[in-house]
Every structure is written in C-alpha cells, then in structure tokens.
C-alpha positions as CSV (number, residue, x, y, z in Angstrom):
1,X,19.3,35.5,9.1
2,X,18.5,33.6,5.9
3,X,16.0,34.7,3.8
4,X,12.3,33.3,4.5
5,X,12.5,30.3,2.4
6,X,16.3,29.4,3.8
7,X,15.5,30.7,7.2
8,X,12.3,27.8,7.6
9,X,15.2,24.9,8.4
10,X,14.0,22.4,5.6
11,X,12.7,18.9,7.5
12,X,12.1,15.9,4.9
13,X,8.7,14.6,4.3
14,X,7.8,10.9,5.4
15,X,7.3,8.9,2.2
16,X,4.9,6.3,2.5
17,X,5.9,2.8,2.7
18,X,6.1,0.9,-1.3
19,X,6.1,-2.8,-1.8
20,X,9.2,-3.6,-2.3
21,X,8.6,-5.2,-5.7
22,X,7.2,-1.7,-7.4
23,X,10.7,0.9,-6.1
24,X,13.9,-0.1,-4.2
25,X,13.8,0.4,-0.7
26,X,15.9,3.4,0.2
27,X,18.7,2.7,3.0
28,X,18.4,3.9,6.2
29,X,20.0,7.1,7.3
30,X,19.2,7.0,11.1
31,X,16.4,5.0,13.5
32,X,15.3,7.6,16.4
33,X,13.3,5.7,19.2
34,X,12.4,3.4,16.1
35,X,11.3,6.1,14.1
36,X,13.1,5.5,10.6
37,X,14.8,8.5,8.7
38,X,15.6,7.3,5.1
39,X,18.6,8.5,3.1
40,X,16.5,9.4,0.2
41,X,14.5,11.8,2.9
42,X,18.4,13.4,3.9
43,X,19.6,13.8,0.8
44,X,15.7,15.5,-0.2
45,X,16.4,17.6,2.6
46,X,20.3,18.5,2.2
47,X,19.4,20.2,-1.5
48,X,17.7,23.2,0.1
49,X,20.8,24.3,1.9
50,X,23.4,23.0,-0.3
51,X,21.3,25.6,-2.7
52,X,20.5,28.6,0.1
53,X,24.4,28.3,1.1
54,X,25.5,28.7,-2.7
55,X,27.8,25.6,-2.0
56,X,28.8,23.4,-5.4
57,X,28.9,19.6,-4.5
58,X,31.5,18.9,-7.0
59,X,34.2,21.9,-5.6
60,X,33.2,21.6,-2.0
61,X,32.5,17.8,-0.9
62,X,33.7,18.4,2.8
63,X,31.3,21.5,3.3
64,X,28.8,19.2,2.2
65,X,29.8,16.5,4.6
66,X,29.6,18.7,7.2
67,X,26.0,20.4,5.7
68,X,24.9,17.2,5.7
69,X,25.9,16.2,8.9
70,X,24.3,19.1,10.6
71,X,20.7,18.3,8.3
72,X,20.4,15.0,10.0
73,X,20.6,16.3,13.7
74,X,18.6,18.7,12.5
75,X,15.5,15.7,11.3
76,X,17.1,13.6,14.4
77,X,16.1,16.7,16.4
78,X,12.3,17.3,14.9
79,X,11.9,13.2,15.2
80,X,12.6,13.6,19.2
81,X,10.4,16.6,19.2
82,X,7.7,15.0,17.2
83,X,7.8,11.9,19.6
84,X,7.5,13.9,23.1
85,X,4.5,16.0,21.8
86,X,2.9,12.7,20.7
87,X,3.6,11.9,23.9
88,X,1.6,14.6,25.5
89,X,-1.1,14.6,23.0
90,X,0.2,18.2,21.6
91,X,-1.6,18.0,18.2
92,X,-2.3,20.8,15.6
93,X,-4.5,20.3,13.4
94,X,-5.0,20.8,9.2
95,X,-7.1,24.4,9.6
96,X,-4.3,25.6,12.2
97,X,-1.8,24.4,10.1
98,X,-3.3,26.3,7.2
99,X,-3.7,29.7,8.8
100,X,0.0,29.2,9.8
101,X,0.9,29.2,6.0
102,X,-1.5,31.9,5.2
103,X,0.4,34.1,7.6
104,X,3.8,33.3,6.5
105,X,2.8,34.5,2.8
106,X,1.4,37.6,4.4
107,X,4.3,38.1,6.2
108,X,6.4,37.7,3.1
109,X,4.4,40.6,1.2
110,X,4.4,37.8,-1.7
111,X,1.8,36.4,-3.9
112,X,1.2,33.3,-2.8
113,X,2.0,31.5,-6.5
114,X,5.4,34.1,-6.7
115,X,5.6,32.7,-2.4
116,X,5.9,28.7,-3.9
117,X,7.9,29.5,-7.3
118,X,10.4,31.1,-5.1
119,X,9.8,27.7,-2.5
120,X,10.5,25.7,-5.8
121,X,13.7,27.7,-7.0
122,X,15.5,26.9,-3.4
123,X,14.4,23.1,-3.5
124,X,11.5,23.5,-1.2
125,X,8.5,21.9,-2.2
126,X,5.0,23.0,-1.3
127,X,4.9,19.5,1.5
128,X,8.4,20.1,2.8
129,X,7.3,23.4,3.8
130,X,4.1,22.7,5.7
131,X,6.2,20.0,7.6
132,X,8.9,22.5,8.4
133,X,6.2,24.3,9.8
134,X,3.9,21.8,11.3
135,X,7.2,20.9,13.5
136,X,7.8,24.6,14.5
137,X,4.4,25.1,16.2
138,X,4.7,22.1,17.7
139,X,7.6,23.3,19.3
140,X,6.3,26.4,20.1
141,X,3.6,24.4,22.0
142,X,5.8,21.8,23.8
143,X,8.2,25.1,24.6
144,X,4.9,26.5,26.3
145,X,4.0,23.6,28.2
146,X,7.3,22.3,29.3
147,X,9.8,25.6,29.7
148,X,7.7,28.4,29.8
149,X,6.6,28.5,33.4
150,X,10.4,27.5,34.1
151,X,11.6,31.5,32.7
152,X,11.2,34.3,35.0
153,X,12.0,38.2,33.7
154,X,11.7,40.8,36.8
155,X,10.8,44.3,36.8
156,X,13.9,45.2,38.1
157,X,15.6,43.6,35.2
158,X,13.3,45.3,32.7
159,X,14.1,48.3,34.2
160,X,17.8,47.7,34.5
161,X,17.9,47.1,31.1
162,X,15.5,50.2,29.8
163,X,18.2,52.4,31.5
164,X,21.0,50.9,29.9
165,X,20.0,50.4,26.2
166,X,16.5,52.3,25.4
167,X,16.4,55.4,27.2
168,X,16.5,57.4,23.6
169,X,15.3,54.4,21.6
170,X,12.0,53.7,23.2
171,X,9.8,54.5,19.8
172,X,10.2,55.9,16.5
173,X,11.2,54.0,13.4
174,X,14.5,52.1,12.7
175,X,16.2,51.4,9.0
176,X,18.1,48.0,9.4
177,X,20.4,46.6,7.4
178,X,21.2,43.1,7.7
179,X,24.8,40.8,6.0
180,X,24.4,36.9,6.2
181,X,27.2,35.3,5.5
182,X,27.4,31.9,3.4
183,X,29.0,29.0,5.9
184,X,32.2,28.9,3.7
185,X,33.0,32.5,3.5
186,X,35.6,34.2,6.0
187,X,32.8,36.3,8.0
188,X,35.6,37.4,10.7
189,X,38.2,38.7,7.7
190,X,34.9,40.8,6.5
191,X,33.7,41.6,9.9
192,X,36.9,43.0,10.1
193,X,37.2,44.9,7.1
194,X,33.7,46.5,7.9
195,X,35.1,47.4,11.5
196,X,38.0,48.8,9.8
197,X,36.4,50.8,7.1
198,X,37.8,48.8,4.0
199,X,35.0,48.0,2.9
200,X,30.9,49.6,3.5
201,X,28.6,47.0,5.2
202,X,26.8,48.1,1.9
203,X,29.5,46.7,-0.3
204,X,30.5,43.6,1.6
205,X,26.3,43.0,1.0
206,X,26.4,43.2,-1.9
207,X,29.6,40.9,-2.6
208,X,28.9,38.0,-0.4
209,X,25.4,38.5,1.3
210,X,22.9,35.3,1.0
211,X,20.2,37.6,3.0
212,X,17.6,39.5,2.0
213,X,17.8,42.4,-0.5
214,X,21.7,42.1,-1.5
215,X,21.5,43.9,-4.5
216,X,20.5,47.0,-2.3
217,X,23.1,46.9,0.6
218,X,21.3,44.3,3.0
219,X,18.8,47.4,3.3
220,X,15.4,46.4,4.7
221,X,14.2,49.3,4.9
222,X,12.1,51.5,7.9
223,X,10.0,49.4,10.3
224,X,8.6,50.7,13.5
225,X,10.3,49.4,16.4
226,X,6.8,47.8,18.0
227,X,6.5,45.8,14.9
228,X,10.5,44.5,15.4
229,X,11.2,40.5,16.4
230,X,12.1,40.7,20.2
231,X,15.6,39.5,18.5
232,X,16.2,42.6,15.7
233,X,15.0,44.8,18.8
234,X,17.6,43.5,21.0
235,X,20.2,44.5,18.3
236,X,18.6,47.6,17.3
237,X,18.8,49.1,20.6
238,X,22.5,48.5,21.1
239,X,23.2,50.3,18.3
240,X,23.6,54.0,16.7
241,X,23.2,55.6,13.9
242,X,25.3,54.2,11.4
243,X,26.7,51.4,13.8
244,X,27.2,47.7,12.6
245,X,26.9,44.7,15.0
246,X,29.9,42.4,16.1
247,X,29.0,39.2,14.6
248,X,25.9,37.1,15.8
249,X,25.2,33.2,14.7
250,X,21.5,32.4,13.2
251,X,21.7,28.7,12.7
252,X,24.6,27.8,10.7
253,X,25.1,31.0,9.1
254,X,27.0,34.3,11.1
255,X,25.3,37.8,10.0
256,X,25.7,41.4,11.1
257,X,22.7,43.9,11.3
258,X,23.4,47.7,10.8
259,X,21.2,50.8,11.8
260,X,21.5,52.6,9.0
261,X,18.8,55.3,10.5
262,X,16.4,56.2,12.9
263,X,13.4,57.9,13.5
264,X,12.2,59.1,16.9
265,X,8.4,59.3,17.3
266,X,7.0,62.8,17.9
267,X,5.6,61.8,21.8
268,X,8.8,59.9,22.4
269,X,9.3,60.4,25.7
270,X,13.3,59.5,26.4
271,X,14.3,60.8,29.6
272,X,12.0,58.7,31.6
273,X,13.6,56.4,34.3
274,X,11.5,53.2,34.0
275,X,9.7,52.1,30.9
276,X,5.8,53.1,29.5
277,X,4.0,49.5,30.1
278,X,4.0,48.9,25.8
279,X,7.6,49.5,26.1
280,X,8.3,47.2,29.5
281,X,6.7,44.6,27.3
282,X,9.3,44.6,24.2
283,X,12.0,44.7,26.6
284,X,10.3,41.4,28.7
285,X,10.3,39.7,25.0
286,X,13.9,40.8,24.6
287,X,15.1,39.2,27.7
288,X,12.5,36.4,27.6
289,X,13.8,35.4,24.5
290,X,17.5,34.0,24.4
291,X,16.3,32.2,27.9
292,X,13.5,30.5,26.3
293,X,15.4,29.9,23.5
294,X,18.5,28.2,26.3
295,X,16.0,26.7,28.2
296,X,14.5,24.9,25.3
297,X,17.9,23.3,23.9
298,X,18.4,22.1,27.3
299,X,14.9,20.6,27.2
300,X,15.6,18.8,23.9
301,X,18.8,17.7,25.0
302,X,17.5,16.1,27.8
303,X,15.4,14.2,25.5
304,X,18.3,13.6,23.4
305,X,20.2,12.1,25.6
306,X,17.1,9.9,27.1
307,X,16.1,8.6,23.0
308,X,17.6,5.5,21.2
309,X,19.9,7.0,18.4
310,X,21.2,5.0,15.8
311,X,23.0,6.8,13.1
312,X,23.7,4.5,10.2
313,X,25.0,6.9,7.7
C-alpha cells in the first residue's frame, strides 16, 4: 500500500482550452470517446509516481516507459468512468466534494497546511488531488448502482469463514506492520529473505520500504480491529503473532503486512461457532470486498471494450 499521497492514483487536471496564438497547443496523448487526454496532462501526471516510486528518469528510462504506460490507462480508465456516470446523471457536487477532502486530512492525523506541503513534495498539487478524488466517489457511486445488487455474501459463507480464520481473532487490538516495495526492486528475492530469516521484515523496511513509517520497521502501530479496512482485516486474521504475509499486489506496487502483536479484548468471546452480528458484518465486508472490487473491473472492461480508444502516444 503506498502511502496516502501515493496511494490516491494521481489523474491529470483538464486544462482549459488557450488560443492558439497566446501558448502552443500541447500534442495529443490519447482521444477516449472524443474526450482529449493531452501529453502535457500525462507527463503532469507521470511525475507523482516517477517521484512515490523513487525511479530516476535519467538511469531508468524503460521503467518509466512502462510507468508511463500504465498512467495513461490509468486517465483512459477515469475518462470511461467519467463518461458512463455522465451518462447516468451520477454527479457530486462542490460541498460533497469538500467534505470528502476534509475527511481524508482527518484520516491522515495531518494539519491540513503539513497535509498539502507533503501533496506538493510528491508532485501533487492541491487540484490534482480533488480530481483524483472527485473520480473515486464517482466510482464508488457508479459501483453502487451498476454492481452492487449483482454481489451476493451468504450466511453460510460468513460463517464458514468465521470458523476458519476468526474464531480467536474476533476483537481486541492488532499491531500491523506493513513493506511496500518500489516497482523496480526484487520483492520475491526479499520476500524470500524475510521467509528465510535473513533478514527482519523490520530491516528489509527500513532498506527498501516506500510505505508508511520506514524509518520505524513499517510499524503502524495498534488499531482496533473494528476500525481495520475490510482489506487489512482480511490479512490480519490469516495471520499470527509474529507472522508476515506472502506477497499481495496494491496497484503497481507488491507489499507484505506483518502482525507484529495482538491484543484480545477482555469480553472476547472465541469459542463461539457462528459470529456476534458486529463481527458477521466485518467478515460480509471481507468477503464483499475482492468481489466488488472483480466485479467492477469487469464492469469497466466492458465499457472499455464498448469506447473508441485512440492512443496516439
């Protein structure tokens, strides 16, 4: 998982339209449904991650080919997904938009000046982050109206999976460590290292580690398990004490989590056979999850493969 500011996949602002007489017209990068992505928008857009992913243009030009590459589907992507919730009138508007923000700086237990400065460090301005977000709720909402309905979790599933993974991990709190690996660094050779016990998942943080808190291991610390992404919880609970994760893919980027500790809860009641209703809930979000998440991409490809895409550069 990259860090807040990386993690918020940067999508490049629409510039509005100069006479040609006052700037040069940038070329064209890509025409989506004849929608017009501009290479001056890419390469605004490719600087965020060539930063985040500590890769130097100069050294590395094919891994910023390939960056690059992987940016433009990327705005090809939010174009598509801009168009079909036009489409269906899914709008959100300036005060929801707002709060959104508001929330994320909360979330980040940042000032919000300190929250920008940072956005500004990794080549993310103030606009380029509103429009990252603007296309994420919109997602969210076109997810909700199109796939939603389409993803069933049963109670037998939930249950099935309570017995399996939660029984002794139903409440309490959980110290998680978490290693992001740069896209050019050999996660598998330090995966296997970890595994192996040449090196701590501690050390290998702190040498390679473009995640949060480096410095200190990957360690993020205690958090109570209700208060964990469906995602981290679905980890967590495969885990023991002092375990580390096989390898996992968040966007471009492969991490490991570790559980580093755990608390149980005082009332923690392990031994039952099916789940307390809180708890059957974090497990449906668990499971609910990766489907939605499946269930989406298939959506989008659909559309994909249903737009006029005509990649110029």
């Amino acid at each position: 998982m990259r860090t807040l500011f990386i993690s918020l996949v940067c999508a490049a602002s629409i510039l509005s339209a100069q006479p040609a007489v006052s700037a040069p017209v940038s070329r064209i990068a890509a025409v989506v449904n004849g929608d017009i992505i501009t290479v001056r928008e890419l390469e605004k857009a490719l600087q965020p991650e060539l930063i985040g992913q500590k890769i130097n243009a100069a050294k590395n030009p094919q891994m910023v080919a390939e960056v690059r590459k992987a940016v433009l589907d990327k705005m090809i992507t939010d174009k598509i997904i801009l168009q079909a919730a036009a489409k269906e009138k899914i709008e959100v508007s300036d005060a929801e938009l707002d709060a959104a923000v508001e929330q994320v700086i909360k979330e980040s237990r940042l000032e919000r000046d300190v929250f920008f400065k940072q956005l500004a460090k990794e080549g993310l301005s103030e606009k380029m982050f509103r429009d990252n977000l603007y296309v994420q709720i919109v997602s969210q909402r076109l997810m909700g109206r199109n796939v939603v309905s389409r993803v069933v979790v049963t109670e037998d599933e939930i249950n099935d999976f309570y017995r399996k993974n939660m029984a002794g991990l139903v409440s309490g709190r959980a110290r998680v460590g978490m290693l992001v690996y740069p896209v050019d660094a050999d996660a598998e050779k330090w995966a296997r290292d970890i595994a192996s016990g040449k090196v701590t998942f501690q050390q290998a943080a702190r040498a390679v580690s473009i995640g949060p808190n480096p410095e200190g291991g990957g360690d993020l610390g205690f958090m109570e398990l209700s208060d964990m992404a469906p995602g981290m919880m679905d980890q967590v609970s495969r885990l023991k004490k002092g375990e580390v994760s096989p390898l996992l893919s968040m966007n471009a980027n492969k991490v490991q989590i570790a559980l580093l500790d755990f608390e149980e809860a005082e009332d923690s009641e392990q031994h039952d056979a099916v789940p307390d209703p809180e708890t059957a809930r974090r497990i449906e979000q668990i499971l609910r999850q990766p489907r939605l998440q499946e269930r989406f991409q298939q959506y989008i490809a659909e559309l994909r493969a249903k737009a006029l895409i005509d990649i110029r550069n």
